[in-house]
N, C-alpha and C positions, 0 to 999 in steps of 0.2 A: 592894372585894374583887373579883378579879379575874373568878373563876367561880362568880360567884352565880348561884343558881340553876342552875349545871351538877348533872346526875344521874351518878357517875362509879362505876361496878364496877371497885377494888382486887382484883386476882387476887392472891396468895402461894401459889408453889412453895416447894420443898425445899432450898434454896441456903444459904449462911452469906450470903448479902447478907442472907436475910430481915430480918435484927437495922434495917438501912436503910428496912424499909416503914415504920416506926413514923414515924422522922422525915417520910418521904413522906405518910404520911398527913394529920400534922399541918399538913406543908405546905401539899395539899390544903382541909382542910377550913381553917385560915388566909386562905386565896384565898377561902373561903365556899362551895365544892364541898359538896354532898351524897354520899358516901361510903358504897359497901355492900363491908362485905369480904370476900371469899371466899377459902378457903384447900384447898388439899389437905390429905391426913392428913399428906402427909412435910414441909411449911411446919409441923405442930404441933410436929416436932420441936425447930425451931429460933426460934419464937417463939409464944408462947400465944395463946389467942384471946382471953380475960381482957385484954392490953395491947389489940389490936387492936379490942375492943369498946368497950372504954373509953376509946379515942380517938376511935370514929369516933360513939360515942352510939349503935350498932344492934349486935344482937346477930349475931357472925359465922357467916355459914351456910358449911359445912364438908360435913356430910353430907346425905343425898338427904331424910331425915326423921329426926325425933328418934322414939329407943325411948320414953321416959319417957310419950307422949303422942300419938305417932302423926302429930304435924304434920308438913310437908313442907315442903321451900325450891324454888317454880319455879320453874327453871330460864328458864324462858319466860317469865316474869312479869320476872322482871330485869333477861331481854334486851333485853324491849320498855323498860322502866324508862329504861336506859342509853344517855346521849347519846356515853359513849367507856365503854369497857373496858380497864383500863391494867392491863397484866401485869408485875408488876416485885418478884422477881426473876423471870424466867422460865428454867429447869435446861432443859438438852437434849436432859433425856426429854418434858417437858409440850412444848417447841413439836415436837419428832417426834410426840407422839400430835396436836396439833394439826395440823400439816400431813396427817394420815393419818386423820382421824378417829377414833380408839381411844378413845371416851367412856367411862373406867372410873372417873372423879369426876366432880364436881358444876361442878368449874371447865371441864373440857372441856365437860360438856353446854352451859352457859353461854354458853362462846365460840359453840358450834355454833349455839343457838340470838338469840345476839346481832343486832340487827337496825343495832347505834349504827358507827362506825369501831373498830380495835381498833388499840391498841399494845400493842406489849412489847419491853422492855428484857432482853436476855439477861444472864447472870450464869452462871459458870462458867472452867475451869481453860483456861491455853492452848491444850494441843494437844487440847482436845477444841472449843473452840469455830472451832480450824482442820482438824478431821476433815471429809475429801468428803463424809462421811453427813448433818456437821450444818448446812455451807453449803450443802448442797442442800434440808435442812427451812427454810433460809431463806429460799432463794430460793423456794420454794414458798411459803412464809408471804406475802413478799413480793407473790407473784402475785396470791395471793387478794385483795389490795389493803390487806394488814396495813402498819404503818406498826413498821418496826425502830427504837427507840433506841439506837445502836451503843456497848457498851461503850467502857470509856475504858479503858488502860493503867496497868500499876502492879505492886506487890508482890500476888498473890494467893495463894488459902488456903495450895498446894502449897509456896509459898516460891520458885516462878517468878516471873517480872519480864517481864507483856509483855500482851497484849489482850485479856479477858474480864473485869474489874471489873463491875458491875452502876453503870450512872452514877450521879454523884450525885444523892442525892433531890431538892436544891434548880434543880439544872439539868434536872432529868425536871418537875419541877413549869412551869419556866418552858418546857418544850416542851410541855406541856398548853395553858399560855395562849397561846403563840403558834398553836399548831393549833387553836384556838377563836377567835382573831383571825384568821387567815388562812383559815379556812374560809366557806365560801361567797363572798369576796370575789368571784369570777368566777362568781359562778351570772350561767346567761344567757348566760354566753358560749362562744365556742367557736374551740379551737384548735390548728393545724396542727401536730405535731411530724414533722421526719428525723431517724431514727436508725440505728444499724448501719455498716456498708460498702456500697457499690456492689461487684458482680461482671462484670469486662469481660468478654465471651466472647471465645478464640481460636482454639476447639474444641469437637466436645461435649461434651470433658473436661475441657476446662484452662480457666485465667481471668488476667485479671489483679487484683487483690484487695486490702485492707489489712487490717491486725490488730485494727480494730474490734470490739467486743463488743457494740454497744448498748447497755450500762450506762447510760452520760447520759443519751442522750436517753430512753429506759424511766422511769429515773428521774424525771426534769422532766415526763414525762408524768401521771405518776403523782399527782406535786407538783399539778402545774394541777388534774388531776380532782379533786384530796382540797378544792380552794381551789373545787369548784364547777363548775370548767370542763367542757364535752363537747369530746373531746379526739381527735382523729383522727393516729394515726402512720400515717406512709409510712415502713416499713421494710425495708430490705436485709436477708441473710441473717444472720439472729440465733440465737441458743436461751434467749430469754428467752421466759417465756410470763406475758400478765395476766389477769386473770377481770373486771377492774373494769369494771361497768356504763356506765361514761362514757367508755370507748376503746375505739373502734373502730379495726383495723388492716387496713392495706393492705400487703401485701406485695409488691415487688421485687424485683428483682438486679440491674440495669443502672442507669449513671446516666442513661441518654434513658428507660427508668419510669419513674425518680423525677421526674424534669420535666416528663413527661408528668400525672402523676397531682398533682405539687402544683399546677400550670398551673390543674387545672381543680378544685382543692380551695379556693384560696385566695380566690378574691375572696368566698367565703361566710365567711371565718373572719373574726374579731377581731383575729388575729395567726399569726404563726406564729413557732416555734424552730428555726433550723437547724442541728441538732448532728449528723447524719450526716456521714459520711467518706466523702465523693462523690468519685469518682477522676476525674483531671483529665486525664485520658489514656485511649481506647481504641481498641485495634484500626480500620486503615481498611475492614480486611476480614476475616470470619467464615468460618470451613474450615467447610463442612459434612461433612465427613468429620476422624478422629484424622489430626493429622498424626505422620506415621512421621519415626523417628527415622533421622538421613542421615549422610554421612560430613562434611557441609559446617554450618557454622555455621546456626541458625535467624534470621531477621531478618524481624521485625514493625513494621510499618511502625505507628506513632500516630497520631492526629489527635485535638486535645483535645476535651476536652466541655463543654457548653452549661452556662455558670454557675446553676445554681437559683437561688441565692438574687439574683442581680443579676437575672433575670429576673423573680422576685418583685418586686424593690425598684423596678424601673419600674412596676409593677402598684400598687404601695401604694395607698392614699387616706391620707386625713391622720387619718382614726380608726383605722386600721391602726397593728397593731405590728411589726417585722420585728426577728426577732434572730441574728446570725451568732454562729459559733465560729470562731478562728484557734488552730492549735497551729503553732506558729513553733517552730526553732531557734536562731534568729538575729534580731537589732533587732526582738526582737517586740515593742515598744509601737509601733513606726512603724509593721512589717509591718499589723501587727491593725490601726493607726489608718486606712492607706489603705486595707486592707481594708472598713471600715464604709464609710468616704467614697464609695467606689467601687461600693458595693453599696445605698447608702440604708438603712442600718441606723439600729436608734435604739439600740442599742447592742449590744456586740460582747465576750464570752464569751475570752480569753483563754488557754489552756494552753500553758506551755514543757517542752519534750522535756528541758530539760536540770534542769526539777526533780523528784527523785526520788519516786517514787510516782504522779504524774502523768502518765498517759500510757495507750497501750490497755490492754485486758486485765486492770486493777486493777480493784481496788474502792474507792479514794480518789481526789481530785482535788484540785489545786491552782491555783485562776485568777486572775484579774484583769478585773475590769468598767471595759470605756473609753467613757464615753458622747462625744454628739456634739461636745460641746466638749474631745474627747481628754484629759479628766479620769480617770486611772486610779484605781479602789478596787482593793485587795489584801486578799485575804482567808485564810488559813492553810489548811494540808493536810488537810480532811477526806474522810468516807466521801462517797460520790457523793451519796447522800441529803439528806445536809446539806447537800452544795452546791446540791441541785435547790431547798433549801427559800431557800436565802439569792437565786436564780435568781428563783425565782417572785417573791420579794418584793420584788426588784424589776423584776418584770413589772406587780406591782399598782400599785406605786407609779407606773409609766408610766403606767398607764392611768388611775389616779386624775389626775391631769398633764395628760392629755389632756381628758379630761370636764371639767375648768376650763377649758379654754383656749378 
């Protein structure tokens, strides 16, 4: 049994997935999880606390104390209890009161007082779970160092055909055991990430720039810290923000900062990820005044920039991990192949422009892992998340690799 002796807090919101905890549960507690379930009053709607008690062998705490007797469910007591809190379904009212604090049930005080990692699995109609309102409680969730199980696609309640399902219970179960397997893997250690774009200056106002979001690399950060690591980003200009206790960040704009700052980052780390969008081109010379606009063409002259990561990869040691990104258009298994070679990578992160969804500015990714022996694995179009998680794992596996050799 998988999670024996795991202590795990089943949260049930108000969703038609509810009818799904049931079989989650059993999942659970099948793996040998310890199982407390807590429910709002708008989950009683849609599944009893009678099934949910009777699966998990404890009586479902729902309200803050029973009338009948005056007992109470602590909140606090549960939190500390709780090695994960898995929220599933989770509606887009409960993770909005979550990201906001609005403690008006026993499951939010819960979260708030939780001390374990939390997940939750959203569940809900499409254009609400693509409303600005609700991807911003996500990203917020996100920050606080919550751990999203990204719906999966299909026919839902509305009769619409497209991304809000609540995943299935038996694939949420086996992302419990893999987040109990890959956790703590990297305690002790600690690891460099770049993310974002670089900002060239050509003025005090202008730049030259890419369409980078820092999605990845934020993400893989994320990943490493959840797997243990203390995790330092050097990041270009982003609008992601984290609260997680194990990343610290450094902020940039330029790519001679970021070279600057991982230079003197790196020989303390274990490894580093290079997933920033480091521009390879900037200005030879900086206007310290707006340049005015002329009747005559503008011509800025370039000069490229100092490779980070080849700079790192002469720096290596042999317990060092270094890991590039190539996003190619074109002969990208050879592009990315000389790329590692050229840079002493141990291996080399993959994205083509020309498959859709992959690319800046999303929230999926589609890659290809080339290790030293230009061996390509191919892995399918998922949320960034997912890919941070398939990233990491095999970071561990490298360094598991290493520690034998």
């Amino acid at each position: 049994m998988r999670l024996s002796g795991k202590h795990i807090i089943l949260g049930l919101t108000g969703s038609i997935a509810a009818y799904k905890a049931a079989y989650l549960l059993r999942g659970l507690i099948k793996e040998g999880a310890d199982v407390q379930v807590v429910m709002t009053p708008a989950a009683k709607e849609f599944i009893t606390p009678v099934t949910m008690s009777v699966l998990s062998g404890k009586p479902v705490a729902s309200d803050f104390f029973s009338l009948s007797d005056g007992s109470w469910h602590s909140h606090v007591d549960m939190g500390q209890w709780a090695d994960l809190m898995l929220i599933a379904p989770a509606t887009a009212a409960t993770m909005g009161k979550m990201a906001h604090g609005v403690c008006d049930n026993l499951l939010i005080t819960t979260y708030l007082s939780a001390k374990c990692p939390v997940m939750i699995a959203p569940s809900m109609d499409l254009d609400m779970f693509q409303h600005p309102a609700n991807r911003a409680n996500l990203e917020i969730l996100r920050s606080f160092g919550n751990l999203i199980i990204e719906p999966g696609e299909g026919v839902l309640a509305s009769g619409l055909h497209g991304k809000g399902r609540m995943e299935e219970p038996e694939n949420i179960v086996e992302e419990v055991i893999q987040f109990f397997n890959q956790k703590k893997k990297l305690l002790n250690k600690h690891f460099l990430v770049t993310a974002g774009p670089t900002y060239e200056k050509i003025d005090p106002v202008r730049f030259i720039g890419n369409y980078s979001s820092g999605k990845m690399g934020y993400a893989i950060a994320n990943e490493l810290a959840d797997s243990g690591a203390r995790v330092t980003i050097v990041s270009g200009p982003v609008h992601i923000r984290t609260v997680n206790p194990e990343i610290s960040i450094i902020p940039v704009q330029s790519a001679g900062e970021m070279l600057e700052q991982c230079l003197q980052i790196f020989s303390h780390t274990d490894g580093a990820v290079m997933c920033a969008a480091v521009a390879d081109f900037t200005p030879e010379s900086v206007s310290e005044i707006k340049v005015k606009r002329g009747n005559d063409n503008l011509n800025i002259q370039l000069k490229p920039t100092n490779d980070i990561a080849e700079a790192l990869g002469k720096m290596k040691t042999k317990n060092q991990l270094l890991i590039g990104f190539a996003l190619e258009t074109n002969d990208e298994l050879n592009n990315a192949f000389h790329k590692l070679q050229r840079k002493s990578l141990d291996f080399i992160v993959l994205n083509s422009m020309n498959d859709p969804g992959a690319g800046f500015e999303v929230d999926t990714n589609k890659i290809t892992i080339i290790d030293k022996d230009n061996n390509p694995t191919f892995f399918e179009l998922k949320s960034k998340s997912k890919v941070a998680t398939d990233i990491v794992a095999r970071i561990i596996s490298e360094m598991e690799q290493k520690a034998c050799q």
